[in-house]
C-alpha positions in Angstrom: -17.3 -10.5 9.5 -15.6 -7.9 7.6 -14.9 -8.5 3.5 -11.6 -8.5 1.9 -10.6 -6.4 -0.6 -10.9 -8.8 -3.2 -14.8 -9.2 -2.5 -15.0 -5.4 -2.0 -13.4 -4.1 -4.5 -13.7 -6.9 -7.5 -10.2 -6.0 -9.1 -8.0 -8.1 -10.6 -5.1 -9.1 -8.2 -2.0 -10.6 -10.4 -0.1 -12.4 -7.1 -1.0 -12.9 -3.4 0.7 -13.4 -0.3 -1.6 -15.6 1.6 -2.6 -15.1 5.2 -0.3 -18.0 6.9 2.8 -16.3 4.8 5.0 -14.0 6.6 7.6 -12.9 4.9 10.9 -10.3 5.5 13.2 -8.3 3.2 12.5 -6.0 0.5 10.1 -6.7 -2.0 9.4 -5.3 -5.6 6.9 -6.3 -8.2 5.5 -4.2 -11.9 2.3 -5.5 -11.4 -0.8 -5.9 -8.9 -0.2 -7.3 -5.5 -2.4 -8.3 -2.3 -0.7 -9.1 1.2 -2.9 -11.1 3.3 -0.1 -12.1 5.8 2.6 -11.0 7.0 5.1 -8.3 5.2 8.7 -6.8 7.0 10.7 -5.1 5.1 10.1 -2.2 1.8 8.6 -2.2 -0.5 8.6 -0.7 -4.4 6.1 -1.3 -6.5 5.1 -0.4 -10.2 1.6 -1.6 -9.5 -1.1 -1.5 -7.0 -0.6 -2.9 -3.5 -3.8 -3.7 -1.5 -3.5 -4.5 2.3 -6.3 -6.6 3.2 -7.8 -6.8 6.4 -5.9 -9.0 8.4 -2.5 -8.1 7.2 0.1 -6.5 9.0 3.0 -4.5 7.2 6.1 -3.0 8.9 8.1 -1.2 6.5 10.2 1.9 6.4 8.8 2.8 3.0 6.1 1.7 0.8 6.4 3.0 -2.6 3.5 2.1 -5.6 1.4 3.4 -8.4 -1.9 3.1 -5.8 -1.9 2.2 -1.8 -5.3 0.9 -0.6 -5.1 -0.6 2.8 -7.5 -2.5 5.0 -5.2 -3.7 7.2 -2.3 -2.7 9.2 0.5 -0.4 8.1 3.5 0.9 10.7 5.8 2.7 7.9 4.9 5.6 5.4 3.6 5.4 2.3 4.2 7.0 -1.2 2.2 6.9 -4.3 2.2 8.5 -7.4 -1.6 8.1 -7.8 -3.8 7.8 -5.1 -3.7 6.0 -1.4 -7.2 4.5 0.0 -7.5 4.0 3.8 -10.7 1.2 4.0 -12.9 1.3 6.8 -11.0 -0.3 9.9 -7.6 0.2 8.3 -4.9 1.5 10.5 -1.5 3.5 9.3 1.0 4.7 11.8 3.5 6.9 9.1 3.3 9.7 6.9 1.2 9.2 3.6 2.4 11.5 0.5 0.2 11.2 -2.9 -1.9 12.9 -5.6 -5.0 11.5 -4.5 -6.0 10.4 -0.8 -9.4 8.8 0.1 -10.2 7.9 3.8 -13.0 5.5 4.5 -14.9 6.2 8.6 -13.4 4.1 11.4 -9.7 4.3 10.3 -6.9 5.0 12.6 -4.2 6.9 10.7 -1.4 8.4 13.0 0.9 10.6 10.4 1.4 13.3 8.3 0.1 13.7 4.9 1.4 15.7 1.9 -1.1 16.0 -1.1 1.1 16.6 -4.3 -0.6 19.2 -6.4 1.9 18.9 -9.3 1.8 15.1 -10.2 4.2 15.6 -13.0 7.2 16.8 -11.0 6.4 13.9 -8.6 8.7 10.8 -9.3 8.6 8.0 -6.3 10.3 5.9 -8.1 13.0 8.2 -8.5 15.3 5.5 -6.8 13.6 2.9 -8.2 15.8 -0.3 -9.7 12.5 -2.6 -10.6 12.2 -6.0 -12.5 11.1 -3.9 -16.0 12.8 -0.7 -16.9 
């Protein structure tokens, strides 16, 4: 039986979306997030986001400070730091960041684009979040 992030990781996880939620629209947060569920929609994120093993996102975008999935991702993803890919995670969309780490036994299906000038790289560009 494969360990969640949580266990794994031993961060410090603000709010989480349990694994009976599934939830739809666009969803924004300044802090840390987990999805354990269910997720449709964008989101835009001042935080981290960690996708934990048996969630499933569908987004268009994913933007956030860090990505690290262990799940399942169909969308691409943006961050201004650094996107992990755990071991069984599985990303069907284009990843652009600073920093990318892949883990064995991932299925990613995308393009990538490593940013080599952080500074000139603004995500949230577009951004209208809960603190400005």
């Amino acid at each position: 039986m494969a360990k969640n992030l949580v266990t794994r990781s031993k961060v410090h996880i603000n709010t989480v979306l349990g694994p009976e939620t599934h939830l739809k629209g666009t969803l924004k947060f300044d802090s840390d997030l987990m999805i354990r569920g269910i997720f449709e929609g964008d989101i835009q994120s001042r935080g981290s986001l960690y996708i934990d093993t048996e969630a499933q996102v569908t987004a268009n975008k994913i933007t956030a400070v860090n990505i690290i999935v262990a799940g399942v991702i169909h969308g691409n993803l943006e961050a201004l730091d650094r996107v992990e890919l755990h071991e069984n995670a599985k990303v069907y969309g284009n990843i652009k960041a600073t920093r990318l780490r892949i883990s064995d036994n991932v299925v990613f299906q995308g393009h990538c684009e490593m940013i080599s000038d952080a500074d000139s790289f603004d995500p949230f560009a577009n951004y209208s979040g809960i603190v400005t």
